[in-house]
Structures are given as C-alpha cells and as structure tokens.
N, C-alpha and C positions, 0 to 999 in steps of 0.2 A: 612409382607409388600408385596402387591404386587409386581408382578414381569411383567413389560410389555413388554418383548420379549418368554413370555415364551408359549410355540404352545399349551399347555394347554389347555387354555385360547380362547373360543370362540369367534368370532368377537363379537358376542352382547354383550357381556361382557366385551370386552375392552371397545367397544363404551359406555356402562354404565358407566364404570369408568370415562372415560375420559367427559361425559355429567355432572357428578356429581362435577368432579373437578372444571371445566366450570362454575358449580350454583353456588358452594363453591366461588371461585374467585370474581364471580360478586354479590354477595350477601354481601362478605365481603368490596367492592369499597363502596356500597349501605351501608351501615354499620357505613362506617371510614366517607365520603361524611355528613352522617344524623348528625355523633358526632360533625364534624366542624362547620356545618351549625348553628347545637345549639350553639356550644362554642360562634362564630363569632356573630353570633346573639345577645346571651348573652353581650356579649364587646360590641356591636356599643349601647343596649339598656341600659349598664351603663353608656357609657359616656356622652347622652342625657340628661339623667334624672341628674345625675352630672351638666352640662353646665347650663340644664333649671331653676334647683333649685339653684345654684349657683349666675342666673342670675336675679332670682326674688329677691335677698333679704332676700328672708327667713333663707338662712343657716348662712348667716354669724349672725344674731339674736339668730336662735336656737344653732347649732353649737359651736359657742363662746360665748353662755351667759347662766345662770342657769338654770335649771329646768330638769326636770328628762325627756322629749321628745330628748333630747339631747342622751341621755343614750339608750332611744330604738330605737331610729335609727340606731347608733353604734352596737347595741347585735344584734338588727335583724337579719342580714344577718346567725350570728350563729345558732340562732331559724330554719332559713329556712334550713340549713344544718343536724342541727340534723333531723328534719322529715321526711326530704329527707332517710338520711339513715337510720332511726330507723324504717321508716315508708313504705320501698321498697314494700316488697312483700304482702301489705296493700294494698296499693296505688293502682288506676290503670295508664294506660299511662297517659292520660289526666289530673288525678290529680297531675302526677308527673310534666308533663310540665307544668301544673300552677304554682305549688312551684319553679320549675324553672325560669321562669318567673318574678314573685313575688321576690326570691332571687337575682336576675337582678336589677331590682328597687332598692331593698334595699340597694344594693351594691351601687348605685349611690345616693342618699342620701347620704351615709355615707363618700362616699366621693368625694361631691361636693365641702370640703376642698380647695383641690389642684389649686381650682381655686382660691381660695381667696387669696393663697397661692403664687403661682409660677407665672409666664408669660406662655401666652398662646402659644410663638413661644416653647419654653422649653420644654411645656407638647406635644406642639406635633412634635419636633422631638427627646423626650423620646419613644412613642409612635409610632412611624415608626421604631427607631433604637429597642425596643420590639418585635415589629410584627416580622421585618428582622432576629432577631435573634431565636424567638418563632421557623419561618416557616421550618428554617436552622434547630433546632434541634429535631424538630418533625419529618422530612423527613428523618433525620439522625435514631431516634430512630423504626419508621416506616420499614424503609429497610434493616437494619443493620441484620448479622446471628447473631448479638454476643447476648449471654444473658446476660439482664441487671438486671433479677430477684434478682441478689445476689448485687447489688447497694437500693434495695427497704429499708431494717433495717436502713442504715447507713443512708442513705437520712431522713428517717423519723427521725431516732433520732438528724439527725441536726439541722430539721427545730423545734423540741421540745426544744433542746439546746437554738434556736436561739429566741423563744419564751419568756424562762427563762431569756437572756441575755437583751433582749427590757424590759422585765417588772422590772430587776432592774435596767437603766439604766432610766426608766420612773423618780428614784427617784436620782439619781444620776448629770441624766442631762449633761453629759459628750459627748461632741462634735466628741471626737477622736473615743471613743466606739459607737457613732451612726454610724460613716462612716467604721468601720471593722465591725458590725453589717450588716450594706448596702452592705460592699462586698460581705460577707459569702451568706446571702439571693439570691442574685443573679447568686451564683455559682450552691447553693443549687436549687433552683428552675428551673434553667438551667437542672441540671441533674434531676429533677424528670420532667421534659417537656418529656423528649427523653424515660425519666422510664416509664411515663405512657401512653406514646404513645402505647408501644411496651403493656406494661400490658393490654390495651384497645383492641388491635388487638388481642393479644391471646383468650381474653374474648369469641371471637367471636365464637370460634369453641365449647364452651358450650353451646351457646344460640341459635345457627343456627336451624331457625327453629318454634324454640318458641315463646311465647307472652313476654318471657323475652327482647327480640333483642331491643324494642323501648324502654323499660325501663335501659336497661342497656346503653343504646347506649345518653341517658340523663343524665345518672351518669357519662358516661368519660364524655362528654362536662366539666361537670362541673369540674371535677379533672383538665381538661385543663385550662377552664377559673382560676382557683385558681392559677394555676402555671403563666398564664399568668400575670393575674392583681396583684400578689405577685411579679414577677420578676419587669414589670412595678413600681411598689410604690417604689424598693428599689434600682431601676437603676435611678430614680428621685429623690433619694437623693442626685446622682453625678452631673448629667445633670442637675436637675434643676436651674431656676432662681430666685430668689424670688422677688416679686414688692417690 
C-alpha cells in the first residue's frame, strides 16, 4: 500500500498517484451516473409501453383471452435476459443496448396488466413510494463500508424460494400466502437493491478502462431495474387498488 507521507517518494510520483486516484473517482461517478441513466431509462420506457398497450385495447384481448401471443409476451422478457447473459462477451455495446432496450418493451407488454387491473392513483403512488424507497437503499448500499457480498447466497436463494412458493400458490390460490409471499419479495428485493448496488460499484475497478465499462455498466442497470420493478409488483399487492 502506498504510503503518502513517506519522503521516498518523489513529488512526481505522488502527483501520479493522487492524478490516478482523481481518474479512478471520476470515471467510477461516469460509471454508476451511465448504469442509472439506463436503469431510469429502462422504468420510464416500461411503463409507456404498459400505459400505451393497456390503453389501446389490445391487452386486455390478448392478455385475458386464448392463444399462445399471450404466452410470448409473458416468456419474452426471459428470452431477453437469457441473451443478455449468455450472450455478453458476444455481444458488442450496441447489441447489448438493443436487447436492453428491446427487454424494456417487453417488460411493459407483459405488464400492461396492472392497468387493467388496479386504479391509476394506486399504481402511482406505489411507484413513487418504490422510487423513494429504491433511491434510500441504493445510496445506502453505494456508500456503506460494510460488506454486503456475504448477503448475496442467502438473498439469491430467497428470491429462488420465493419463486417456488408463487408457482405453488399459482394452484393453490390462497390469499393469505400471496400477501406473505408480497411481504417476503419486498424485503428480499429491498436487500438485493443495496446488494447490487455495492456489487455494481465494485465491478468497476475490473473493467476501468476496458471496452468491458459500457457493457457491464448495462448489465447492473438491468440487475437494478429487476430489483426495482420486482420490489414494485410486490409492494402493489399491498398498496394497490383494484377497479
């Protein structure tokens, strides 16, 4: 570790240190600033395409009635996800922010539900009390010395638990189990906000530098956007209202 009192040490050489730390700094602002932008991005361009298809008509046709277009608008968003990951160091930047992009869309498709579904005051002040509480724990896991790397297993294996527990409750149908399902997901997704914040930021001191920076810096977006619009859908099962 350097050491910077030590006489050593020629002034040019401190000034290098201290100019690099300087790039480091401002490169990682440039870094975290590019992943919100997409995330934020992401959010405002699902819940358009949500509102718009919502409000043409079409969803509530396709959405709530037969046919297998129902089904790939639903899986889609998976589709985009897997490529995304399988497909990284494939990919270039451009292709990745398309699928991004593209994943965005299909996100709002899928669930332009919520409109058919809830009251619009409902959805949006679920959606503000989201944001407020997103911004709170992203800044929390952003700034924090504490490591949260040993939260990452137990988090993952929750939201896998919490997976298991929706798909039998799909058959089930039990009321009391969707709303401790509702809570769980919202605690859960709460802690992997602040988890992947901090994972995201760390990322940075491998890629600094590289052609990796813009493609990694689309992949947290998206880990955020997930945590986001997951904590969202299962904070509107409390909040919301239904027409």
């Amino acid at each position: 570790m350097a050491n910077w009192s030590d006489p050593r040490l020629a002034d040019g050489a401190t000034i290098s240190v201290g100019t690099r730390s300087a790039a480091y700094d401002a490169g990682l602002r440039s870094y975290m600033l590019s992943v919100y932008n997409y995330m934020t991005s992401g959010v405002l361009l699902t819940g358009i395409v949500a509102l718009l298809f919502a409000a043409s008509g079409m969803a509530q046709s396709i959405m709530f009635g037969p046919g297998l277009m129902k089904w790939l608008i639903v899986l889609s968003p998976l589709a985009f996800i897997m490529v995304m990951n399988f497909g990284l160091n494939r990919m270039s930047t451009f292709g990745l922010q398309a699928s991004f992009w593209g994943f965005a869309t299909a996100m709002g498709l899928s669930m332009s539900t919520i409109f058919l579904v809830y009251t619009g005051t409902s959805i949006a002040q679920t959606f503000f009390a989201t944001a407020a509480a997103f911004a709170g724990l992203s800044l929390w896991g952003y700034t924090t010395k504490k490591d949260l790397s040993g939260f990452g297993t137990f988090l993952i294996m929750g939201v896998v638990g919490l997976l298991v527990a929706s798909i039998i409750n799909i058959f089930m149908q039990s009321g009391t189990m969707q709303l401790v399902i509702s809570f769980i997901g919202v605690l859960l997704f709460a802690g992997l906000t602040a988890y992947d914040t901090q994972r995201i930021k760390s990322m940075y001191a491998y890629v600094a530098g590289s052609e990796m920076v813009g493609k990694t810096a689309i992949m947290g977006a998206l880990s955020l956007y997930l945590d986001f619009v997951n904590m969202f859908q299962f904070l509107l099962s409390f909040m919301g209202q239904r027409d």
